[in-house]
N, C-alpha and C positions, 0 to 999 in steps of 0.2 A: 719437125713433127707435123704431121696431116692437123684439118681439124677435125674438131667428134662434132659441131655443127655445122650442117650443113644444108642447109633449103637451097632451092629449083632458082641456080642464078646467083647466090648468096655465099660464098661460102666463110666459115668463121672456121678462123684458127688460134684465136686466142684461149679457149678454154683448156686445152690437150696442153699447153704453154703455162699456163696458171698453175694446174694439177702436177707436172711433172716440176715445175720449179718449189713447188709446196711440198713435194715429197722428198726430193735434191736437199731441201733445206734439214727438214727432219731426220734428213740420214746423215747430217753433217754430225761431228763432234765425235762418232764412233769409229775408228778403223779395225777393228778387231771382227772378223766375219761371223765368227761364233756368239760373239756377245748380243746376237737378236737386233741388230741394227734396225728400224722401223722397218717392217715392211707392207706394203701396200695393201690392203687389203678392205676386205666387206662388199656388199652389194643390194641390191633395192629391197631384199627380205631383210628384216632387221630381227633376226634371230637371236640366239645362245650359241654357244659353239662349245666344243671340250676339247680338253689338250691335246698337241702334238708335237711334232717338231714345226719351229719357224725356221724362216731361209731369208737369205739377203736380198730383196730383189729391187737393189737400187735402179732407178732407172739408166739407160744406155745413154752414154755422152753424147750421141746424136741427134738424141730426143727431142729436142727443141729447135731443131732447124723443119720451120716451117716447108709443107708441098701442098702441089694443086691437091685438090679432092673433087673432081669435076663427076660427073654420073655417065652411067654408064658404061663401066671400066667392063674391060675384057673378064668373064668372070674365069675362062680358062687359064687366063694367067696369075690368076691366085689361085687356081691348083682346082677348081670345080669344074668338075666335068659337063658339055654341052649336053642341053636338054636331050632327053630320050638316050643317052650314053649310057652303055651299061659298066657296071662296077663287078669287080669279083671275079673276071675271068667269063660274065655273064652267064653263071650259075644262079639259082636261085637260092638270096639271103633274106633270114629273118630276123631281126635286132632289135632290144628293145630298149625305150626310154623311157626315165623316169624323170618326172618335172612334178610342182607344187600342182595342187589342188583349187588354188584360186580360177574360179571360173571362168574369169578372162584369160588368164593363162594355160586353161584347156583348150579354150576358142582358138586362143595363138596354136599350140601346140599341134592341132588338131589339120587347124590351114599350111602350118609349115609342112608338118609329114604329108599329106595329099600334094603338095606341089612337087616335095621332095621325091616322091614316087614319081610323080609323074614323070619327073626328069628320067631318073632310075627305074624302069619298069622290073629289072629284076631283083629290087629290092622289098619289101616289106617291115614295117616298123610299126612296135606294139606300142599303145602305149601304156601306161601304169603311171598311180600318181600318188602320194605322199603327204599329209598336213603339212600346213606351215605351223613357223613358230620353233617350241621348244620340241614338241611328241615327232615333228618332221626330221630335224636336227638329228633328236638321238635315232631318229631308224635308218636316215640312211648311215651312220657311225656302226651301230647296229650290222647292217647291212652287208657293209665296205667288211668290218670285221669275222663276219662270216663265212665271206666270200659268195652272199646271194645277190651281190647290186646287180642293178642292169646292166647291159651290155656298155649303155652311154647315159649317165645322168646329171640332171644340174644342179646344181648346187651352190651357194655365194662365193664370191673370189673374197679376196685379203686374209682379214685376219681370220673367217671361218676356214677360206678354204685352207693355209696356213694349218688348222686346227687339223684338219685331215690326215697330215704328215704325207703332204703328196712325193715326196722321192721314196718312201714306203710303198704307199699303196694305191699311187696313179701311173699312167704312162705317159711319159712325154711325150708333144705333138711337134716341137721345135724344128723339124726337118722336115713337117707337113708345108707344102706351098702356101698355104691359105695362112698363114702367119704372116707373112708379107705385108696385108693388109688390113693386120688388127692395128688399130689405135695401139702407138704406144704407151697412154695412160690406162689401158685395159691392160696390154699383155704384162705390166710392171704387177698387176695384182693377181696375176693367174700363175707365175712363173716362182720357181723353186731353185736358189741353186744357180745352176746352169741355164735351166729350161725351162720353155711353156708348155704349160697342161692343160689349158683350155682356151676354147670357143665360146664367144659372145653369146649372150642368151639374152634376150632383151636391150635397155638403152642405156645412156646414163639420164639419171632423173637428180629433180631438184629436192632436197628436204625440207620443211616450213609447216605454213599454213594454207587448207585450201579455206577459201571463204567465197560464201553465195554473194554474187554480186548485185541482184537486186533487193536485197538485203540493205546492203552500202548505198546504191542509189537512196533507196527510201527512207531510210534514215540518215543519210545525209552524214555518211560518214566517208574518210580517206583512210587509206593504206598505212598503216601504224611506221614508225621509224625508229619507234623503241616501245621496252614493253610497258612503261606504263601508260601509253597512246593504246596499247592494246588492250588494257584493261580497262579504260575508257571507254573501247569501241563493246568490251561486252557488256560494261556496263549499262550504256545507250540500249544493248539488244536485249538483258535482263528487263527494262524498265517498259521498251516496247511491247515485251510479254507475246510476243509471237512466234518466236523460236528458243532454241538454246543455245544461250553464246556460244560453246563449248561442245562438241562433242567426243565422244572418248567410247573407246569399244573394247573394253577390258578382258572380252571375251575370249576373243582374239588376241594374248596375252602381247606377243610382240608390238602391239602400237599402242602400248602404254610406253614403248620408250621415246618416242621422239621428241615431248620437250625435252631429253635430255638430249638425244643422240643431234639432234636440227639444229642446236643450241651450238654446237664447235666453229662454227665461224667466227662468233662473240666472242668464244674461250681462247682462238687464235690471237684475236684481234687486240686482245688485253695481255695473254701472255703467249708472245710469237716462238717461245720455245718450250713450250706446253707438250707438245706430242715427243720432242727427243727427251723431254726431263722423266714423263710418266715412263716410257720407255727404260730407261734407268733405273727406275726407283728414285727421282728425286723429287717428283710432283705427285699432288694425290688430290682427289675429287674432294675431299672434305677440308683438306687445307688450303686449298686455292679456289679463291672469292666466287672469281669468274666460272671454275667449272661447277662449281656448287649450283648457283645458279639455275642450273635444267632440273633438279633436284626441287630448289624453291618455288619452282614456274609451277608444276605438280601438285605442288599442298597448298599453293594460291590460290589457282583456279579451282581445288574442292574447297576450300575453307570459305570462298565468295558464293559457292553458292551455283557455279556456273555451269555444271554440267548436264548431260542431259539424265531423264531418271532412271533410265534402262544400260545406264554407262556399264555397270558390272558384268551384265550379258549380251549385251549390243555385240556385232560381230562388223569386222572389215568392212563387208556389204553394206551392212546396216550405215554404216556411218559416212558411206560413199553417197547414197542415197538420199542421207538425213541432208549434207549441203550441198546437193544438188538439187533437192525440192524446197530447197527454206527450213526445212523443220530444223535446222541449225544453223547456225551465221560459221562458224568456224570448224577446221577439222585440221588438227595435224598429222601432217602424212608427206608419203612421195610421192610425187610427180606421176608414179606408174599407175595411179589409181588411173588414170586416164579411159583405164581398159575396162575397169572395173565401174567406171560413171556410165561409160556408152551403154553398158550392162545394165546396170539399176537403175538410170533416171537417165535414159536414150534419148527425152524429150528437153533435158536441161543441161546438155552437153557444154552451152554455152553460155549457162550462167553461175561455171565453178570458174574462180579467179587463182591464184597464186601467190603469197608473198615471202617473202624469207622469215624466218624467225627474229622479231626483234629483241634487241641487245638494250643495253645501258646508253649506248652511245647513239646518238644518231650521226655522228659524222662517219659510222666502222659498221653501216650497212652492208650487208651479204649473205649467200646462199651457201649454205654445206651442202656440198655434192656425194649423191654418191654412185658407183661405177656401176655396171651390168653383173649379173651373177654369170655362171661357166656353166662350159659343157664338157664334161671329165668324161674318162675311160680308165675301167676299175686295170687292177693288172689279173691277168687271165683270159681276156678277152685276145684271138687270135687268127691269123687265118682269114678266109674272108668275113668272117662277121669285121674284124679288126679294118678293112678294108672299108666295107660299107662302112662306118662308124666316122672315118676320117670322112670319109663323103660326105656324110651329115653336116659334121662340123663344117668341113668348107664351102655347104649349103648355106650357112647361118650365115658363114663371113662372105658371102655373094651379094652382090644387088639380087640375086633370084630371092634370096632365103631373106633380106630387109621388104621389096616388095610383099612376100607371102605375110611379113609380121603386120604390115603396114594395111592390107586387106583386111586384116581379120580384125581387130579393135583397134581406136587410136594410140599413137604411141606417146609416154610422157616424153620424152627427152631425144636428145640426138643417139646416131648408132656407134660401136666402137669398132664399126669398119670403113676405112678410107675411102671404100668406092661407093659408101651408099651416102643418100640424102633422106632430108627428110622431106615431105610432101609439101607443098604449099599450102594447103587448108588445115593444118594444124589446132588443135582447142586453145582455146584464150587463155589456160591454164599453162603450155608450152612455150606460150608466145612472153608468156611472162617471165618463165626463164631464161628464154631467150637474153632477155633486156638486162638482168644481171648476168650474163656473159658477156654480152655487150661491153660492160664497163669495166668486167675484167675483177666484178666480185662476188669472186666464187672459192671458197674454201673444200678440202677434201673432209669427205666425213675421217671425223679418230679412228676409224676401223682402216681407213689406206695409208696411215700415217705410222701407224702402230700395230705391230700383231698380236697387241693383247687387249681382247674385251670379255671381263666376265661371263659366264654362262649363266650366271641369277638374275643379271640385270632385269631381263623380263617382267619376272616376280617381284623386285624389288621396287620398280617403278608403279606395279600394279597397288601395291604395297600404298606405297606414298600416294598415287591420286585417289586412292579409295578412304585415306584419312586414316589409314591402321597407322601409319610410320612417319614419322616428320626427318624433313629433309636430309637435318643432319645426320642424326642417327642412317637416317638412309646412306646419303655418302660414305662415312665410316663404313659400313656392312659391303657395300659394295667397291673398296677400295681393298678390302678384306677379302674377294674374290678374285679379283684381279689378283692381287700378291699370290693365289693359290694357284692362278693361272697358268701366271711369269713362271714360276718355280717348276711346274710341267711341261713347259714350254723347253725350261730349264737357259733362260734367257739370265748373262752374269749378273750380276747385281742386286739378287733379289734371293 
């Protein structure tokens, strides 16, 4: 297998080797193809998802034999056509895309299609854009079901995109060239079945904590190695009375889950067959110590006191901002905020840090990863728009289409295409996951390991850090969607 990191000179293949032998594992124990075998799935929007069909997508027995990934690759030979090439028989096409409404993600959005034109003069591409979260989720569900999607939209892989019932109502891309040089640990969470359905759409990023580093200088604090070093370090930042330990953006419903969702390396690391048992129905978030946990991290940090006061309607932005100017020591999040700090606090690019979520243990330090969202094509789509479309995609999976994401805001994480790198002057937020790659501890988030993740989570996390719902009950309730899931999914067991 290639690697997914890769800087100017550098290249790491450890990480692509980690993830796919993590997912290898979690699909062990089931040979039955129907019975919902883990499949790979989620990506850096930590959404809700709602039922479908799931599919097998163990990874390929080949997967793990390392190759170069040097820069510069030919991009004609993953199937993108040389700058200024026309597509379609060089008629004039118009297509359009739908992607999330995060402002740095329009900025991306915005840079890719002006490049992508250029290459393609006789194409044109609208774009259109969608909430994140839950209201995003259900419209393009919405959407797909109606038959009003875009011509090409993105959407999260694994267990959402999973949620889609892509041999329903996506098209395969499997015989597109530009597959050739997807990351194998991406294309394991886009594929169905037989086949792949999407193109890369962003990086993989790291799950955890961001935290303001002159914050830690100044108070004279280190990098936590469990959590109650991290309660420590808020409590230091409570008593300095200059920031809030804590920040939380409830507003923005979906990042109320990441102590739970950042938390899966920990849950690994205590029980390493955690993700094939939930899969089954034999493990459950309220009966097992360890996954409860992300649960109690939640009603901790309100019951201490640590958050900030605008936590209920703070939004994404807000709380990117908040630690990257100090007004917060802490922020759980992914790594993709990257795009969104150069955005709101362009002037403190370099003073957000990154560390994994700590655990109970400090000797079972690591990151939960999670993969890149996709780039789908609804079915209907034909003809030459269907043409231009695949072009797109094999824009993204180009060094042309990694460069265009790379101009336009920093990226968190590496790409999930073999021929790109990542730039040398990366943020100190990158560099840090980096270093848990390095050593090779890196967990997949539960959404690639498993295809069932509730669609309440969201709510229920909001729930517990706002002090309405204590943990446990939390857990229960939300092991109670999940079981409604499974049974939609219609995964045996359950």
């Amino acid at each position: 297998m290639s690697s997914v990191l890769n800087r100017r000179g550098r290249p790491r293949r450890l990480l692509a080797v980690t993830i796919v032998a993590a997912m290898g594992l979690a699909a062990c124990g089931d040979d039955d193809d129907d019975a919902g075998e883990p499949a790979d799935s989620g990506t850096p929007e930590t959404t809700g998802e709602s039922p479908a069909g799931a599919a097998d997508t163990t990874a390929p027995s080949d997967s793990t034999a390392p190759s170069d990934t040097t820069a510069g690759g030919d991009t004609t030979a993953g199937g993108e056509p040389g700058a200024g090439e026309e597509v379609a028989g060089g008629e004039e096409v118009e297509i359009t895309f739908l992607t999330n409404n995060d402002p740095a993600n329009v900025t991306t959005a915005e840079a890719v299609i002006a490049a992508f034109e250029s290459a393609h003069p006789n194409v044109s591409v609208q774009l259109d854009t969608r909430p994140g979260g839950a209201e995003g989720d259900n419209l393009v569900k919405t959407r797909l079901a109606t038959g009003d999607m875009a011509d090409v939209f993105e959407y999260n892989s694994g267990s959402l995109f999973q949620a889609l019932g892509p041999e329903e109502n996506l098209q395969p891309v499997t015989d597109q060239p530009f597959v050739a040089d997807l990351d194998p640990a991406f294309a394991d969470v886009v594929s169905a079945g037989e086949d792949v359905y999407g193109a890369p759409w962003g990086t993989f990023v790291g799950g955890g904590i961001l935290y303001n580093k002159p914050i830690y200088e100044e108070l004279g604090l280190e990098v936590p190695t469990t959590w109650e070093e991290f309660m420590a370090n808020n409590a230091a930042v409570a008593e300095a009375g200059s920031a809030a330990p804590v920040e939380q953006t409830y507003g923005d419903t979906w990042t109320s889950q990441l102590f739970v969702l950042a938390d899966y390396h920990n849950v690994q690391a205590a029980n390493p067959t955690f993700a094939e048992d939930y899969t089954n129905n034999q493990a459950k978030y309220a009966t097992t110590p360890a996954a409860l946990r992300g649960f109690e991290h939640l009603q901790e940090v309100n019951e201490a006191d640590l958050l900030n006061e605008d936590f209920a309607s703070a939004l994404f932005t807000d709380g990117v901002a908040a630690v990257g100017t100090g007004a917060a020591a802490h922020y759980p999040m992914l790594t993709f905020a990257a795009g969104a700090l150069a955005q709101s606090a362009p002037d403190n690019v370099d003073d957000v840090g990154f560390f994994a979520q700590p655990g109970d243990d400090p000797e079972a330090v690591g990151m939960t990863l999670w993969v890149p969202s996709g780039l789908y094509v609804p079915n209907g789509v034909e003809g030459a728009k269907l043409e231009a479309v695949h072009a797109f995609q094999a824009f993204l999976a180009s060094p042309e289409g990694c460069e265009a994401q790379v101009g336009a805001v920093p990226v968190g994480g590496p790409f999930a295409v073999t021929t790109c790198e990542l730039p040398a002057d990366v943020l100190p937020m990158v560099e840090d996951v980096a270093s848990y790659v390095d050593s090779g501890a890196v967990t997949p988030a539960l959404e690639f390991l498993s295809p069932i993740k509730g669609p309440a989570l969201e709510q229920i996390t909001v729930e517990v850090g706002s002090g309405i719902r204590g943990a446990q009950e939390a857990a229960e309730l939300y092991d109670e969607d999940v079981e409604k899931q499974a049974q939609q999914l219609g995964l045996e067991g359950w």
